[in-house]
C-alpha positions in Angstrom: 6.2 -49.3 5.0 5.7 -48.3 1.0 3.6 -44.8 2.7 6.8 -44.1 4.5 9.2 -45.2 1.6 7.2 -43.1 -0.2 7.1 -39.9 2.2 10.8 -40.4 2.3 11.2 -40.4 -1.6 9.1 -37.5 -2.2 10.9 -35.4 0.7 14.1 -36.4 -0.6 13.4 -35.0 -3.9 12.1 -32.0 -2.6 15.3 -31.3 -0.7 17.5 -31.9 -3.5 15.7 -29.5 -5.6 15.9 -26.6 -2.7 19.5 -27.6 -2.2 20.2 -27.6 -5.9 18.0 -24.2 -6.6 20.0 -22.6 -3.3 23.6 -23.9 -4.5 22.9 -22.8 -8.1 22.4 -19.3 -6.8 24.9 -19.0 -4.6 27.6 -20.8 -6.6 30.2 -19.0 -9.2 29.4 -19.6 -13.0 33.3 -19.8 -13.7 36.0 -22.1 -12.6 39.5 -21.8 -12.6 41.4 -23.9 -14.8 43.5 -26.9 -12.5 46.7 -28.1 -13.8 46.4 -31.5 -12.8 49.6 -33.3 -11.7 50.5 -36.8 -12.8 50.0 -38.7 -9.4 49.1 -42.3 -8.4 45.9 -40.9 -6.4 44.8 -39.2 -9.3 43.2 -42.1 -11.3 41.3 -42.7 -7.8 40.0 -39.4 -7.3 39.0 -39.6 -11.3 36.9 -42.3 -10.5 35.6 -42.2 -7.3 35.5 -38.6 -6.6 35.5 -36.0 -9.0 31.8 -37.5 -10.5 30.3 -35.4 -7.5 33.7 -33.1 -6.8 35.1 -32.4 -10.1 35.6 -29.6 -12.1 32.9 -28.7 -14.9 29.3 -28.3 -15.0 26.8 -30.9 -14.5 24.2 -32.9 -16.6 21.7 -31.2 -14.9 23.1 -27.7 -16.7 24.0 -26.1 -13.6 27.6 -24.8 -13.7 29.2 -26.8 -10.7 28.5 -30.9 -9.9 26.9 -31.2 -7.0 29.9 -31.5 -4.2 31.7 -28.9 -6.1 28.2 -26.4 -5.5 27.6 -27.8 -2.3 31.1 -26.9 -1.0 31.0 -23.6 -2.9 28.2 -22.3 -1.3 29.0 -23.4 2.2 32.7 -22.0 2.1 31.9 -18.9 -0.4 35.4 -17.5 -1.1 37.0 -18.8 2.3 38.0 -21.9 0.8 38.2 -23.6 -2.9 35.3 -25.2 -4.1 37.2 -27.6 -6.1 38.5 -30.4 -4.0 41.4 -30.5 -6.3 42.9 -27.1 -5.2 42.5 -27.6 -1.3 45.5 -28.2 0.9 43.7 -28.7 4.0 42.4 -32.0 3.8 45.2 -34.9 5.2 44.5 -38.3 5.4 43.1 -38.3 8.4 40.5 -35.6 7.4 39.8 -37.3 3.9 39.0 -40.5 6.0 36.7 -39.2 8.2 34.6 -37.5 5.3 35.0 -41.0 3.0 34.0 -43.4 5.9 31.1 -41.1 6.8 30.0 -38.8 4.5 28.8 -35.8 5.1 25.0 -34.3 4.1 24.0 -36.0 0.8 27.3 -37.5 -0.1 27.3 -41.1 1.1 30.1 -42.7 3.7 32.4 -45.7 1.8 33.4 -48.7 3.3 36.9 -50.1 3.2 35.8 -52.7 0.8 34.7 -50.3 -1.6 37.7 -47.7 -0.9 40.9 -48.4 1.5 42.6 -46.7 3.6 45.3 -46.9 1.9 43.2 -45.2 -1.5 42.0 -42.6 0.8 45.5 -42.2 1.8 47.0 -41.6 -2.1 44.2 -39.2 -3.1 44.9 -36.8 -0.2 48.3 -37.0 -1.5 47.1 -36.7 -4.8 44.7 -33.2 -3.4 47.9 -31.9 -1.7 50.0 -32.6 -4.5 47.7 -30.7 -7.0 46.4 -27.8 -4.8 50.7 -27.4 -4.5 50.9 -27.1 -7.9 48.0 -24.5 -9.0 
């Protein structure tokens, strides 16, 4: 059980570094500036979203966190990187992504995050992407 703890660490790591390396190449240097609008959803998204999905570079010195580079280089210039300029992502969209995450980014359980949360930052995304 350790060997295949072990196998699974090191592959882990391996994968994050390719994914990192690939995003990082594919990923713009330079973000657009987000007015961010006073909203109830917005201290949520503060804290349990944007650490991943934010704006900014990250610790790491690449110039997107890793949602933001993630989303970046899967959408290229179809769609905004920054989570906080899309209008395409409702409640019931948000929740499916939350519950269940999606590649590396983990699913939540409605202890850690309700509905109703999920619910105020999509209004909180819609509201902001309305007003950039």
């Amino acid at each position: 059980m350790m060997r295949l703890a072990s196998n699974l660490t090191i592959a882990a790591a391996i994968m994050t570094g390719c994914i990192g390396a690939a995003a990082a190449q594919t990923t713009p240097s330079v973000q657009p500036e987000i007015v961010r609008v006073d909203h109830p959803g917005r201290a949520l998204f503060t804290a349990n979203c944007a650490p991943c999905h934010g704006t900014g570079s990250g610790d790491d010195g690449s110039p997107m966190l890793p949602g933001t580079a993630a989303l970046a280089a899967k959408y290229g210039a179809g769609r905004p990187a920054a989570l906080e300029l899309r209008n395409d992502l409702p409640a019931p969209v948000l929740k499916l992504f939350v519950r269940h995450g999606v590649g590396a980014m983990p699913g939540f359980r409605p202890a850690e995050m309700t509905d109703a949360q999920i619910g105020l930052i999509a209004d909180y995304l819609l509201a902001n992407a309305q007003a950039n």
